[in-house]
C-alpha positions in Angstrom: 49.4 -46.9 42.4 46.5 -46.1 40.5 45.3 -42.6 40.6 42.6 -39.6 38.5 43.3 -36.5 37.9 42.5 -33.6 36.2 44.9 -31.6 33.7 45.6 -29.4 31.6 47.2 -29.6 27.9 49.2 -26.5 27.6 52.5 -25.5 25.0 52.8 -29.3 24.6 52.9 -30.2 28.2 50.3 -32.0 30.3 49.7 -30.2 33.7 48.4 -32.0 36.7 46.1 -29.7 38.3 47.1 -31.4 41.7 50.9 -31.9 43.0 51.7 -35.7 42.8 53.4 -38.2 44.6 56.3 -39.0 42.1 59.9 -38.7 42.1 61.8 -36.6 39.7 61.7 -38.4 36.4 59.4 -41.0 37.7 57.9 -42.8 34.6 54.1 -43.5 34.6 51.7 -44.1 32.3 49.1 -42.1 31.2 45.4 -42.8 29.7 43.8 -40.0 28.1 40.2 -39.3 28.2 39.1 -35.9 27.1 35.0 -36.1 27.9 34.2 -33.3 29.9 35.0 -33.2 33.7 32.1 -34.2 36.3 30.8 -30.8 36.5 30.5 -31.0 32.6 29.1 -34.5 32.7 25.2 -35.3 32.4 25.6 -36.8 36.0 26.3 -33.7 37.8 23.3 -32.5 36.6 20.6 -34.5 39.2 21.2 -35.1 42.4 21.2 -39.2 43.8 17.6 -38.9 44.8 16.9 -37.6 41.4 18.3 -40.1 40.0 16.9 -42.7 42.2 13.4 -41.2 41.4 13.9 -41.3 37.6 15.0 -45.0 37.7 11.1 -45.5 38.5 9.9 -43.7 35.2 7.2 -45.4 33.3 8.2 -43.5 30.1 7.1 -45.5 27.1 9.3 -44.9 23.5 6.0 -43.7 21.6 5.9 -41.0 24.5 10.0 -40.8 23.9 9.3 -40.2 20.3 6.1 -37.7 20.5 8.7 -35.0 23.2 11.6 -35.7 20.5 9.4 -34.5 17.9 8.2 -31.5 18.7 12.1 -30.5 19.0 12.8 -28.2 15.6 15.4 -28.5 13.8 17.6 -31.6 14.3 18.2 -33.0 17.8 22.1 -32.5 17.1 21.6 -29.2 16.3 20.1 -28.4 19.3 22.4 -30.1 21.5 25.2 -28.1 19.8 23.7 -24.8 20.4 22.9 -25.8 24.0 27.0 -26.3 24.1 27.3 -23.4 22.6 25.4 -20.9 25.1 27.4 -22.4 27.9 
């Protein structure tokens, strides 16, 4: 069976946030991957039809670079104090 999950890292032990199907001392194997959860994730941000919409853009890289510009500061900068407000 494969299966995703959420958890939680906590005193040294990873804690499903849903009961599982195991048996006591059941060995699995686990991936790690510790980008945020949906919610967190660019995706959750637009809904399918604004998705579907965007796919249609005609947005040309000189237009790109002209919106990126008038950003102060560096762009990583800014993304980190966006992270940071939330």
């Amino acid at each position: 069976m494969e299966r995703k999950l959420q958890a939680v890292y906590k005193d040294g032990v990873l804690q499903p946030l849903e009961a599982l199907p195991l048996e006591e001392r059941q060995q699995v194997t686990v991936t790690i991957n510790d980008t945020p959860a949906n919610g967190q994730d660019i995706a959750g941000y637009f809904t399918p039809e604004e998705w579907a919409e965007a796919a249609h853009d005609d947005i040309s890289l000189d237009e790109v670079g002209r919106a990126l510009s008038t950003i102060s500061g560096s762009l990583s900068e800014a993304v980190i104090a966006l992270r940071q407000e939330r």
